[in-house]
C-alpha positions as CSV (number, residue, x, y, z in Angstrom):
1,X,66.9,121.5,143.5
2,X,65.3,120.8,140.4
3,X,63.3,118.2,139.5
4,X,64.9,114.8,141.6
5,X,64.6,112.2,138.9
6,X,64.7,115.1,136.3
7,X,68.2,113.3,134.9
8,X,66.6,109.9,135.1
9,X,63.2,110.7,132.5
10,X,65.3,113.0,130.4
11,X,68.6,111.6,129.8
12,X,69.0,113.3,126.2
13,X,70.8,116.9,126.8
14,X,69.4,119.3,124.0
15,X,70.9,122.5,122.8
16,X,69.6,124.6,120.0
17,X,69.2,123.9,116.1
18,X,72.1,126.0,113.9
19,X,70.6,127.5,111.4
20,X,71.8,125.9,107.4
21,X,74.8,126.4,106.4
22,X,73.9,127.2,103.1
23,X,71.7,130.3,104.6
24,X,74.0,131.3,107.2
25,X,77.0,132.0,105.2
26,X,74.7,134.9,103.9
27,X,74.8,136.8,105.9
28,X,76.4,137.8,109.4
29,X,73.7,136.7,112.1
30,X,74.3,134.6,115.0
31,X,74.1,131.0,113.4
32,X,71.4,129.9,116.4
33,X,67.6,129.0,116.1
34,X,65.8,130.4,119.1
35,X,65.4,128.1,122.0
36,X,61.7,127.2,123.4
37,X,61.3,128.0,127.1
38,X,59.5,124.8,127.8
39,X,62.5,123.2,126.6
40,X,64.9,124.6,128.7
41,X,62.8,124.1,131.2
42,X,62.9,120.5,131.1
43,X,66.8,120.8,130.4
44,X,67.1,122.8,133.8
45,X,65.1,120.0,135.8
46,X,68.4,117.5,134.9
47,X,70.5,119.5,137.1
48,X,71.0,116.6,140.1
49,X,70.8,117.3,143.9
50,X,74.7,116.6,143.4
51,X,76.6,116.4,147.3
52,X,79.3,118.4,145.9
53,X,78.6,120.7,142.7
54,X,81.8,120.2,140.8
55,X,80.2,123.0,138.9
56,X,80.8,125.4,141.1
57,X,84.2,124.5,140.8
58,X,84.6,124.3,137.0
59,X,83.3,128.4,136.8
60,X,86.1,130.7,137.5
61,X,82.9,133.1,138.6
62,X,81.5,130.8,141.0
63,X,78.1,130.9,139.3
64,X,75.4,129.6,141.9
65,X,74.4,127.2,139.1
66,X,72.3,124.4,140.8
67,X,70.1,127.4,142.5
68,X,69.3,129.1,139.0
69,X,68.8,125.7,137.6
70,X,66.2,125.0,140.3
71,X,64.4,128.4,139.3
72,X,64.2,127.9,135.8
73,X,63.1,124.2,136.3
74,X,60.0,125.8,138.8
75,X,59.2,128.6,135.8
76,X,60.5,131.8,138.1
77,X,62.8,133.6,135.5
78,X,63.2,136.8,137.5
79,X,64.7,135.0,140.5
80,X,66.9,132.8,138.7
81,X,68.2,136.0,136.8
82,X,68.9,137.4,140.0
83,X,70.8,135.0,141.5
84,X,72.7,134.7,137.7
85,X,73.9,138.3,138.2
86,X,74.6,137.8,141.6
87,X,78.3,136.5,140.3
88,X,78.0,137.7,136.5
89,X,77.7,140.7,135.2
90,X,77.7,139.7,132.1
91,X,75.9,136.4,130.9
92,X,75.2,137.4,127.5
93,X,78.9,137.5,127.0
94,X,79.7,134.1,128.2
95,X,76.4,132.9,127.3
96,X,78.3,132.9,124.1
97,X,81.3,133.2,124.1
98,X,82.6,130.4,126.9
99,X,83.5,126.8,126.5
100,X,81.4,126.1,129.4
101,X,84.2,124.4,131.8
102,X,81.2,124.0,134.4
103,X,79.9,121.8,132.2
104,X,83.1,119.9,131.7
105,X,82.7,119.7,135.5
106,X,79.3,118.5,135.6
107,X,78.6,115.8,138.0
108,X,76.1,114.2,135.8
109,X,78.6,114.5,133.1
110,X,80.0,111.3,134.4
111,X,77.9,108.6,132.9
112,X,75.3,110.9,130.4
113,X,75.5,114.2,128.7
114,X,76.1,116.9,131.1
115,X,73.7,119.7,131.8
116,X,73.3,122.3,129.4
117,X,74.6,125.0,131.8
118,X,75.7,127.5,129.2
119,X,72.0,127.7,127.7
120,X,70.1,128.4,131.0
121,X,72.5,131.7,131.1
122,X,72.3,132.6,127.9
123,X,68.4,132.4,127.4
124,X,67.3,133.6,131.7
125,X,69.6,137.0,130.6
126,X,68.0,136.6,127.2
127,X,64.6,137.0,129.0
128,X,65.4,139.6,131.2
129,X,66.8,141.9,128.7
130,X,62.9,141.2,126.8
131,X,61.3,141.7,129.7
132,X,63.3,145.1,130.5
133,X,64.0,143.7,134.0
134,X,67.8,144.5,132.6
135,X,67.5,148.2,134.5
136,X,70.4,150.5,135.9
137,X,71.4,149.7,139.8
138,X,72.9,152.9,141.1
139,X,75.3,153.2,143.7
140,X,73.5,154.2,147.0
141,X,76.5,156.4,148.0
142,X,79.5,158.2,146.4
143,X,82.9,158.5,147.4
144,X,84.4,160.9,145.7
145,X,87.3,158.5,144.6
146,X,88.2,158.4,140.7
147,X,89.0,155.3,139.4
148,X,90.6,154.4,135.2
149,X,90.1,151.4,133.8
150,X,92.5,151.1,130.8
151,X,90.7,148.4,128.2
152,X,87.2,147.9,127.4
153,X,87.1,144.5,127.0
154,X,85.5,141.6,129.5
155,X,87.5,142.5,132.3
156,X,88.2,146.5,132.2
157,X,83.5,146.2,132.1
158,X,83.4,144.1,134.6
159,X,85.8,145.9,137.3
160,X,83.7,149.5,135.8
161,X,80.5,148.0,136.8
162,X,81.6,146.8,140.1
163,X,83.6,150.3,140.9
164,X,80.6,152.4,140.3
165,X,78.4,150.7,142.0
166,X,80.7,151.1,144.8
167,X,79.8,154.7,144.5
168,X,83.5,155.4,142.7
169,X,83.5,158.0,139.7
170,X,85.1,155.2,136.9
171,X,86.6,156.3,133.5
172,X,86.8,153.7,130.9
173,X,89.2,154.1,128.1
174,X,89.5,152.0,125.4
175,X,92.3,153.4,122.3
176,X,90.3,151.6,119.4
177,X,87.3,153.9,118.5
178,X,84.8,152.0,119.9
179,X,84.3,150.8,123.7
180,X,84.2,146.5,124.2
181,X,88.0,145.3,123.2
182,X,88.2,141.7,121.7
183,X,84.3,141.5,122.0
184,X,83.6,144.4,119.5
185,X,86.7,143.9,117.2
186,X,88.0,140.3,117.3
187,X,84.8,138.5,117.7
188,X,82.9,137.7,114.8
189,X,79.2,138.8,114.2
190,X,78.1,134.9,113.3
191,X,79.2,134.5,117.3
192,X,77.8,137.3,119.0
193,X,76.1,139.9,116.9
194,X,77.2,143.8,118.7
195,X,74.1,145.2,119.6
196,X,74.6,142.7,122.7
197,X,77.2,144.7,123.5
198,X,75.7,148.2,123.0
199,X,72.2,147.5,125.3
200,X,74.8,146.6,128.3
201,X,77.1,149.7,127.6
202,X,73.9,151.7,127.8
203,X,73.0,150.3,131.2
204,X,76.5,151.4,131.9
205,X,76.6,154.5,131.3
206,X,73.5,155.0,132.8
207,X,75.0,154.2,135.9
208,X,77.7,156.5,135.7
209,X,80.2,154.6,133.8
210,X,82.2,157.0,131.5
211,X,83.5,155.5,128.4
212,X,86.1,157.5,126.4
213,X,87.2,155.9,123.4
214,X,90.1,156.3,121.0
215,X,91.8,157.7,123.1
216,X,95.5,156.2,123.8
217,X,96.1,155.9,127.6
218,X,100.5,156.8,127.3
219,X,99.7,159.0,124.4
220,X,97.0,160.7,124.5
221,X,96.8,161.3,128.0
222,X,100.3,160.5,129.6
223,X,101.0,158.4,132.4
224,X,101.9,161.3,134.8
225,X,98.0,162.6,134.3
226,X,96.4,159.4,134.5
227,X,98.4,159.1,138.2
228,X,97.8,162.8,138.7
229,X,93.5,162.4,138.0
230,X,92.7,159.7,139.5
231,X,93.3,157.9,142.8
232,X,93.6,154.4,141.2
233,X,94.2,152.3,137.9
234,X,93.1,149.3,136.9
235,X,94.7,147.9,133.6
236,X,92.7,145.3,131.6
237,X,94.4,146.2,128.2
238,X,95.0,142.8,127.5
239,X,97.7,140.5,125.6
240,X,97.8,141.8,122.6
241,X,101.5,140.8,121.0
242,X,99.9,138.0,118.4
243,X,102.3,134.8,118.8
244,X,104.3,134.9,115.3
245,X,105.7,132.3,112.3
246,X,109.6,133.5,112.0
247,X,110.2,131.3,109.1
248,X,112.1,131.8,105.4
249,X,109.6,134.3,103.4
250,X,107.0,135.3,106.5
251,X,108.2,139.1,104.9
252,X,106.0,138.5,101.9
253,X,102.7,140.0,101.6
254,X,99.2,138.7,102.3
255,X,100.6,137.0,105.5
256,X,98.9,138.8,107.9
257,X,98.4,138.3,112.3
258,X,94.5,136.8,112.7
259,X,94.0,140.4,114.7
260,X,94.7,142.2,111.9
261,X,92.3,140.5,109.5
262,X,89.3,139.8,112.1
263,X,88.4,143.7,112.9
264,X,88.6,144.5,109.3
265,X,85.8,141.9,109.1
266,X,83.9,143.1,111.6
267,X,83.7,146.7,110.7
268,X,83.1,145.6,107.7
269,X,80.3,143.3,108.7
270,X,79.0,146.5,110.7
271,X,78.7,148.5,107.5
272,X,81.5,150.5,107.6
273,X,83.9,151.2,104.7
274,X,87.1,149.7,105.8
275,X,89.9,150.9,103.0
276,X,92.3,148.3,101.9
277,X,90.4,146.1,103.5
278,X,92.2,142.1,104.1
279,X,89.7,139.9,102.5
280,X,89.8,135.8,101.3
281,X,87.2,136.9,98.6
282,X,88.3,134.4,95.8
283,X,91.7,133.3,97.7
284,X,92.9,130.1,98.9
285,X,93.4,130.5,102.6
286,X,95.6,129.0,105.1
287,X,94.8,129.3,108.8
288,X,97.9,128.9,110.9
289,X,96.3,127.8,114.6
290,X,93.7,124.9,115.4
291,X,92.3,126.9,118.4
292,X,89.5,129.0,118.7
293,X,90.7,132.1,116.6
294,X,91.5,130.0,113.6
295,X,87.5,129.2,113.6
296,X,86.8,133.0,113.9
297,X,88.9,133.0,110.7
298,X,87.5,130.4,109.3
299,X,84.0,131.1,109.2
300,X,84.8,134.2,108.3
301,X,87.4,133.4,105.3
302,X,83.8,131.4,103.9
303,X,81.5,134.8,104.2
304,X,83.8,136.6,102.4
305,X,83.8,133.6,99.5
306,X,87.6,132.3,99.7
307,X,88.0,129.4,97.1
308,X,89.8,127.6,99.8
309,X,90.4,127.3,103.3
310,X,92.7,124.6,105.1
311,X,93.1,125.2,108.8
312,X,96.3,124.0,110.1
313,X,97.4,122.5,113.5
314,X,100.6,121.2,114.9
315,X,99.0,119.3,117.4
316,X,97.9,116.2,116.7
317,X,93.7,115.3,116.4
318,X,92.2,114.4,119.8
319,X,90.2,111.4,120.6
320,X,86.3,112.3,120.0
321,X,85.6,111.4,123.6
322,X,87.3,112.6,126.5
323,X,91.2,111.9,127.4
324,X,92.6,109.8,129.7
325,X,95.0,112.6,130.4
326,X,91.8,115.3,131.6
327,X,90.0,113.0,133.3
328,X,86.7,114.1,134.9
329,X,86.0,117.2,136.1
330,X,89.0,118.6,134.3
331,X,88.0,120.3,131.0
332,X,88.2,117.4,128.6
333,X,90.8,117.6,126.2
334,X,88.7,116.4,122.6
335,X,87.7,116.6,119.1
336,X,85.5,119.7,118.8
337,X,83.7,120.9,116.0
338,X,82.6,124.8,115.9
339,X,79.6,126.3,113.7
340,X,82.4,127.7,111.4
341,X,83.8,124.0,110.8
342,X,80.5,122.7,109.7
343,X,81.1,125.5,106.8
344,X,83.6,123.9,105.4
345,X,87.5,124.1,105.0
346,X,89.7,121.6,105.4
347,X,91.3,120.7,109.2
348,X,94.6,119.3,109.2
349,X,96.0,118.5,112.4
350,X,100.1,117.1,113.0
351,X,101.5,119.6,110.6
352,X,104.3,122.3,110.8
353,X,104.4,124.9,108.1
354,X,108.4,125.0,107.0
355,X,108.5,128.2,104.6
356,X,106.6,130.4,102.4
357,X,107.4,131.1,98.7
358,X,106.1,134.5,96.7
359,X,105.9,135.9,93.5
360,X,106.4,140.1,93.3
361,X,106.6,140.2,96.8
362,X,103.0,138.3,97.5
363,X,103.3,135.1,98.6
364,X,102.0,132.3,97.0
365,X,102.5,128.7,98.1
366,X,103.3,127.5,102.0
367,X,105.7,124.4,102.3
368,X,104.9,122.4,105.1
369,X,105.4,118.5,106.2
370,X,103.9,115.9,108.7
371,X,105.1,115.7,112.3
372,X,105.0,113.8,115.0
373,X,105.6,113.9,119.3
374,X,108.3,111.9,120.3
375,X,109.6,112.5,123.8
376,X,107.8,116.0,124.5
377,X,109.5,117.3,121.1
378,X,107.8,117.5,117.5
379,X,109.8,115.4,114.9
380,X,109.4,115.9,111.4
381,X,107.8,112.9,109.3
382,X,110.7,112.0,106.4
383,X,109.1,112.1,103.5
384,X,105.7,114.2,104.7
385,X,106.8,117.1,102.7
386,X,104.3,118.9,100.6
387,X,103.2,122.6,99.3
388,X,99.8,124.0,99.3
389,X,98.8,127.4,97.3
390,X,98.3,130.3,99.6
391,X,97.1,134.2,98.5
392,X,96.4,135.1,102.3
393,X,97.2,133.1,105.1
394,X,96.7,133.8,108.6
395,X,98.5,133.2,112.0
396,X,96.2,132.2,114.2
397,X,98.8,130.9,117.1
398,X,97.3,132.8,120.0
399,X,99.4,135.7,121.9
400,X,102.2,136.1,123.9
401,X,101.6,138.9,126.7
402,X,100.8,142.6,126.9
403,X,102.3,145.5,124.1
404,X,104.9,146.8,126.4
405,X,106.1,151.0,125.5
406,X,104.3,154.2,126.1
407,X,102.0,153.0,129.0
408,X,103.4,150.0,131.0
409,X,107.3,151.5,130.5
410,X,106.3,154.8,132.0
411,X,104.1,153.3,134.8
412,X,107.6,151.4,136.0
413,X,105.9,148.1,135.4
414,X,107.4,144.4,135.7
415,X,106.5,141.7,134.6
416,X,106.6,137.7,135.2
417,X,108.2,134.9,134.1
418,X,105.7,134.5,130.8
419,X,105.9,137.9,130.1
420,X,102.6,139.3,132.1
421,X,102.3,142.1,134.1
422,X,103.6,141.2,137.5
423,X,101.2,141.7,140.6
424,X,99.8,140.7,144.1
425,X,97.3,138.5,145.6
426,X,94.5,141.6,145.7
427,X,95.6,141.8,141.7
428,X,97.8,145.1,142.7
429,X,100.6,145.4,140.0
430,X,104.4,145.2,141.7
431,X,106.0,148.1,142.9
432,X,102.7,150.2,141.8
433,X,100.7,151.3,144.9
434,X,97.2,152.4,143.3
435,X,97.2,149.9,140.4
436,X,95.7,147.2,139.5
437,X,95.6,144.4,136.8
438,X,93.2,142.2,135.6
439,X,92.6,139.9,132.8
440,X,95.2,139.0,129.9
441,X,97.7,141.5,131.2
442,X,98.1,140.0,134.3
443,X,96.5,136.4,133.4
444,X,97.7,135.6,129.9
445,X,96.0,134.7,126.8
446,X,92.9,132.7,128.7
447,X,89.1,132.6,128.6
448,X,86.6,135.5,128.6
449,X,85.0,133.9,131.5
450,X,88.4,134.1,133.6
451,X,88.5,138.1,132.3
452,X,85.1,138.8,134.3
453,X,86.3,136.9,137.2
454,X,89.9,138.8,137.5
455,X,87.9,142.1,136.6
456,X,85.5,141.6,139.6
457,X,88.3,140.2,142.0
458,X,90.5,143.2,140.2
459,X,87.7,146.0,141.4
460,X,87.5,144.8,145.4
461,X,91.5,144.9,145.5
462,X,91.2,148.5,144.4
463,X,88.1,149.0,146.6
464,X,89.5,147.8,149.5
465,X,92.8,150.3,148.6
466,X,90.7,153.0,148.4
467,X,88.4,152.6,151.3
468,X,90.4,150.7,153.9
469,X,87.9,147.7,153.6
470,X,85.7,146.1,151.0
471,X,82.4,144.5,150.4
472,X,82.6,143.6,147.0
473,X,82.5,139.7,146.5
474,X,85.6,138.6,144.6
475,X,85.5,135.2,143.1
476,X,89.0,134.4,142.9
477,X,91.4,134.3,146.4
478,X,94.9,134.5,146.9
479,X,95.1,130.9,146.5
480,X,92.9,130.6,143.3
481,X,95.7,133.1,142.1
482,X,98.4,131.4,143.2
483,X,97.3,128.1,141.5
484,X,96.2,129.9,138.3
């Protein structure tokens, strides 16, 4: 463990400085300072010599987090980076990108500020990829079998990593024009800036991973070739169908899905020419959605230099500390504010957007009114009503399962009761013998830490299918699946 009274003679939890906002909103960088080793150090040596790590629990990928806390405490980096990748492939990912419920589930999170879990990842992979101890690991053997993954993001890399190391011959492909999914197009640059993408594609492929974007799996290669080439499937293409506002006047222009304005940004932000490009340069924005995307649009919306931004929510704004109703070590259900709300914008929670109103087809005012919960239903305040101006607004409401047509219709796929891709407890899709789903498709809308979990558990199903038996570890059993 680290050290025993480490929680006791450092009780404040310390994370690192954002940079001002007044700088940041210059530009596109990550918005965090860099974080001192020493400092972490000290961070890692609060980690308690709990009886039960609740952590452990709390991570979907079963991160052995008191052992790497231990290592980083005792100033031996490499080790705790191994035993990081040991259930991650990717901790730069969700070093960044991941509400951290293991530290929701932090035992010391009882009585003082929990661990800061999240930063040990981020900077022990952060280290290793400066010290170049970030190398290729090739298979020791090769099968012969031929594995596609269809979708690049979290969980199609993670189930390609896994499969080739295996010693399987994996094809990756990914129909926009560049390989990483949500993480290349939907996530900002002021959250995780590409290139962190790019170095661990490069370890991929260096492995044997073949990535072949823009191409359109149903499409551009049909589904009776993909079956024909390759002896299994796994698909990770996500859930994609953005959740939308049917309302009087949604037909007017400049109301446009949060995944149709956020890659524009980001190619953008990448220095490519993106023609007819959305942009809240000069506008005043409304965000539709209080939830994680509608802050990806919201600190974007301020780069670009909207005159206005309002973010809306229908629920109502939680307590600043923990709810009674997620008690500990549930992930808390509280008031959270993002580097992007620091920007500025205006959050306004209990509100339902009624209509929009245009002028030559382009919209120009939202009307909207207070509500309130009242037996499990929202009710609409009487006399709440009012109208705010609107040149772009965005619906940022989350999504509601997998674009159906060309690829799942073909394959003779069915799907559950919310919509997903139906499948098995080894993640094999129902009725398909050969194939495989993991993350959103099969999940739902969820967390990219879930995605690499499903990916990995999604690559030892279809391990095991190929080769009678498998030892690739899986982090999620039939009765983690079963209680999802």
């Amino acid at each position: 463990m680290a050290d025993p009274r480490g929680f006791l003679k450092h009780t404040e939890r310390e994370t690192p400085v954002r940079r001002p906002v007044e700088l940041r909103l210059l530009d596109w960088k990550e918005v965090y300072k860099d974080f001192d080793k020493p400092t972490l150090e000290t961070q890692a040596s609060r980690c308690m010599d709990c009886g039960v790590p609740f952590c452990h629990n709390g991570c979907p990928l079963g991160n052995l987090i008191p052992e790497w806390n231990d290592l980083v405490y005792r100033k031996q980096w490499d080790a705790g980076m191994d035993r990081l990748h040991a259930t991650n492939n990717f901790p730069e990912f969700t070093g960044r990108l991941c509400p951290a419920p293991c530290e929701a589930a932090c035992v010391l999170g009882i009585n003082q500020p929990a661990v800061t879990i999240k930063q040990v990842e981020r900077e022990l992979i952060e280290d290793a990829w400066g010290e170049g101890t970030v190398v290729p690991i090739m298979p020791s053997i090769k099968t012969g079998k031929k594995v596609a993954i269809v979708g690049s993001g979290p969980a199609g890399l993670a189930a390609a990593q896994q499969l080739t190391r295996a010693g399987h011959d994996v094809t990756v492909f990914e129909r926009a024009d560049r390989i990483g999914g949500l993480m290349r197009y939907g996530i900002p640059e002021f959250k995780m800036e590409k290139d962190i993408i790019d170095r661990r594609l490069a370890q991929m492929a260096a492995e044997g991973t073949v990535f072949r974007a823009g191409v359109n799996v149903g499409v551009d290669v049909t589904v009776e070739q993909l079956r024909g080439d390759f002896d299994a499937v796994i698909l990770c293409n996500g859930s994609t169908i953005g959740r939308d506002l049917p309302i009087p006047g949604r037909e007017f222009d400049g109301i446009h899905q949060a995944m149709e304005y956020l890659p524009q940004a980001n190619r953008a932000a990448s220095g490519e020419v993106v023609e007819g490009q959305i942009t809240a340069e000069g506008k005043h924005v409304v965000i539709i959605g209080g939830g994680d995307t509608g802050a990806d649009c919201l600190g974007t919306a301020l780069r670009q230099g909207a005159e206005q931004v309002h973010q809306f929510e229908i629920m109502p704004r939680p307590p600043v500390t923990r709810a009674e109703s997620t008690p500990w070590p549930t992930y808390p259900l509280m008031y959270r504010v993002s580097s992007a709300h620091e920007e500025g914008g205006e959050r306004v929670f209990s509100v339902n957007t009624e209509e929009f109103t245009g002028e030559n087809g382009k919209v120009t005012t939202l009307k909207a009114s207070e509500v309130m919960m009242k037996g499990g239903r929202f009710e609409k305040v009487e006399g709440s009503d009012f109208e705010l101006k609107a040149d772009l607004v965005l619906l940022a409401m989350g999504f509601v399962g997998p674009e159906r047509g060309d690829l799942l219709d073909e394959l003779g796929a069915t799907y559950d009761a919310r919509g997903n891709v139906a499948r098995g407890d080894d993640f094999g899709a129902d009725g398909l013998p050969g194939v495989f789903v993991a993350g959103d498709a099969g999940r739902g809308q969820s967390l990219i830490v879930w995605a690499i979990a499903e990916g990995r558990a999604a690559a030892a199903g279809a391990d095991a299918y190929l080769m009678g038996s498998t030892q690739l570890p899986s982090p999620i059993t039939p009765t983690t699946v079963a209680q999802r």
